[in-house]
C-alpha positions in Angstrom: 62.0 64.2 136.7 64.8 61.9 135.5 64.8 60.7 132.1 64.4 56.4 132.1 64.2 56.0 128.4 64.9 57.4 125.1 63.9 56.6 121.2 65.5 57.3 118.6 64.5 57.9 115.2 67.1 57.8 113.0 67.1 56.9 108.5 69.5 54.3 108.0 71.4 51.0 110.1 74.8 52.2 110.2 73.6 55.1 112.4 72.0 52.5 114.6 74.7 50.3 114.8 77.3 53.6 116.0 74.6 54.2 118.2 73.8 51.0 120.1 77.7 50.9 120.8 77.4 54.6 122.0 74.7 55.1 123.7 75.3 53.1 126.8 78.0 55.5 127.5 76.4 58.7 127.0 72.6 58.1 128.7 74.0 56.5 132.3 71.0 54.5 133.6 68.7 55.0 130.8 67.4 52.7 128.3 66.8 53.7 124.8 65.2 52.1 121.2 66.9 53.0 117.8 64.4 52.4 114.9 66.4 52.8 111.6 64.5 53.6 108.2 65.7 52.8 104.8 67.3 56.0 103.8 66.6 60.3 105.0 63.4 60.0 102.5 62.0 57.1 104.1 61.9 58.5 107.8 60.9 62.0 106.5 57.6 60.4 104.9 56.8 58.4 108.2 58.0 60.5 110.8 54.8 62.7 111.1 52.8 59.8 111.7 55.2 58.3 114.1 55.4 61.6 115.4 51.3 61.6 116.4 51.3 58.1 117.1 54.2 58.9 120.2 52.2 62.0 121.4 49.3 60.0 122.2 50.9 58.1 124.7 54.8 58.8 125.7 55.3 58.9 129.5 56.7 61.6 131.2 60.0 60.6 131.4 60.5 59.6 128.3 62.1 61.3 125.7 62.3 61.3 121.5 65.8 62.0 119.7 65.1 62.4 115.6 68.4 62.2 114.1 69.2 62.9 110.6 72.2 63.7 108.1 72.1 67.4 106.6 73.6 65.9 103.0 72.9 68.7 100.4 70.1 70.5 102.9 70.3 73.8 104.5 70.7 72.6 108.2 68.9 75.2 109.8 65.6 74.8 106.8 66.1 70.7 107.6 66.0 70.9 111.3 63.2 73.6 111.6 61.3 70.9 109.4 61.6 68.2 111.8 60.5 70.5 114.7 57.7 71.5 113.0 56.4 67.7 112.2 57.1 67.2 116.4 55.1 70.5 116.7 52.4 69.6 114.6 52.1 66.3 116.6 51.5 67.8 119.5 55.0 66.9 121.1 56.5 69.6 123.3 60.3 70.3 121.7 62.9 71.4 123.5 63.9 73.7 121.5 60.8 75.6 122.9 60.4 74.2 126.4 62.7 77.4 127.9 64.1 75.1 130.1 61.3 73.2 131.3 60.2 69.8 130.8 60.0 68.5 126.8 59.3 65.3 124.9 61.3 66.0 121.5 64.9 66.8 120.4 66.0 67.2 116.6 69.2 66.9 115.8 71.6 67.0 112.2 74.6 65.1 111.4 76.4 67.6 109.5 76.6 66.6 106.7 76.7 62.8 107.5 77.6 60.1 110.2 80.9 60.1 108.6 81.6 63.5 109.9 81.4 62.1 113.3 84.2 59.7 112.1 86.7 62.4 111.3 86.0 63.9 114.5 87.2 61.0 116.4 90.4 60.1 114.1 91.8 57.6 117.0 88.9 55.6 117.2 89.4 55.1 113.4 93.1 54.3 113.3 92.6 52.1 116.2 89.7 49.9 114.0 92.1 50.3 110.4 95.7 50.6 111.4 97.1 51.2 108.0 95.2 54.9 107.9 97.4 57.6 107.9 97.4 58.9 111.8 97.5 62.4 110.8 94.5 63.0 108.7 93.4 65.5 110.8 96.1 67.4 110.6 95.3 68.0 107.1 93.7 71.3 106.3 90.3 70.0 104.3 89.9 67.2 106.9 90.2 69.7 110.0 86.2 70.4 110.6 84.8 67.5 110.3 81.6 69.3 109.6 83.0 71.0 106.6 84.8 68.4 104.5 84.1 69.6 100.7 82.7 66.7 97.9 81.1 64.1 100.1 82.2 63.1 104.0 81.6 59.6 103.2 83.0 60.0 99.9 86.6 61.4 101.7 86.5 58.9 104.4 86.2 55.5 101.6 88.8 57.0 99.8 91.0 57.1 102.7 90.4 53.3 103.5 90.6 52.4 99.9 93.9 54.0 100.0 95.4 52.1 102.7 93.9 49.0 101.5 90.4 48.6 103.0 87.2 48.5 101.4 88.1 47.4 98.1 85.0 46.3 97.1 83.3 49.3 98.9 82.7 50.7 102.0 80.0 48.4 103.9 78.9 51.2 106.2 77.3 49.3 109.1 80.7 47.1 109.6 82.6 50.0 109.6 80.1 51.9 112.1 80.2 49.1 114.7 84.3 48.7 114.0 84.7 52.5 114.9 82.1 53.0 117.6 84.0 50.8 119.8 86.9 53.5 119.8 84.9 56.5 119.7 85.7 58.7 123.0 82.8 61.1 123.3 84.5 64.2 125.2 87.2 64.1 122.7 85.3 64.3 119.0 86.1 67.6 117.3 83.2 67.4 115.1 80.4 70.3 116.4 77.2 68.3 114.9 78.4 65.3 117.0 79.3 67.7 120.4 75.7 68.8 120.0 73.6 65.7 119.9 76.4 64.6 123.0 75.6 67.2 125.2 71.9 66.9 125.0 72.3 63.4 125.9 74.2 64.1 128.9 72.0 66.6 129.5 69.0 63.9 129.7 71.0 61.5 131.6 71.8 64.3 134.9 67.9 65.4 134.6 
């Protein structure tokens, strides 16, 4: 059955400003809802609720996307928590499905929506100019996934640098600035090819 609609649950606005850019060109005909919660501790504490509240009525072609960043968490311990608040709900995950029909995906920025940034370099030169072109030819910026002290630390210092954000980086202005760039099929980082491919893989269901 085709997916026609996705939520996502994601824990702060600048993710749901990259994704309502994004998202059009990654689900094809379906629609989707981004619900944005004030910070990773906020959405933790309501999710399970949320979670049950979904269960009781979510159609069958409908599907939920919990999206999170990993900050100082063990990825695998962080996402195995979220599947078990979809399990506990009574939501089928795919992560378990073995290929059948699910309701639920979890997924990890690692380690935060910045990551996804340095994955796509282009799409940020294109929205600040004055960035050097070849960050990502530097060695501690070549994973995107494993950028040491901070991701969004290292990317405001680059913009402060070339003369952005000098009263500090306003993350939402900058996620809807970039997310017009952003090329999916091109971003290096792995925790942003993941969450891609499972949309696409919802859109050609």
């Amino acid at each position: 059955m085709p997916v026609s609609h996705v939520e996502f649950l994601v824990e702060e606005p600048s993710m749901e400003a990259i994704l309502r850019v994004l998202l059009p060109r990654l689900l094809g005909e379906a629609t989707f809802g981004v619900y944005a919660h004030q910070g990773k501790d906020d959405l933790l504490a309501k999710l399970p609720q949320r979670l049950r509240g979904y269960a009781g009525w979510l159609p069958d072609d409908w599907r939920i996307v919990v999206l999170v960043d990993r900050d100082d968490d063990n990825c695998h311990e962080l996402k195995a928590r979220l599947e078990s608040m979809s399990g506990d709900a009574g939501l089928v995950l795919r992560s378990s499905s073995e290929g059948g029909t699910y309701q639920a995906v979890s997924r990890v920025a690692v380690e935060e929506l910045e990551a996804w940034n340095f994955g796509d370099w282009q799409a940020v030169y294109r929205a600040y100019p004055r960035v050097p072109e070849a960050v990502p030819r530097r060695a501690k910026y070549r994973d995107p996934d494993a950028i040491a002290g901070g991701t969004c630390e290292a990317f405001e210092r680059i913009l402060r640098r070339a003369g952005y954000v000098s009263t500090g980086l306003r993350k939402i202005e900058a996620a809807r600035a970039i997310a017009e760039h952003l090329e999916p099929d091109r971003n290096t980082s792995r925790s942003f090819q993941v969450f891609r491919d499972v949309l696409y893989e919802m859109a050609s269901a």
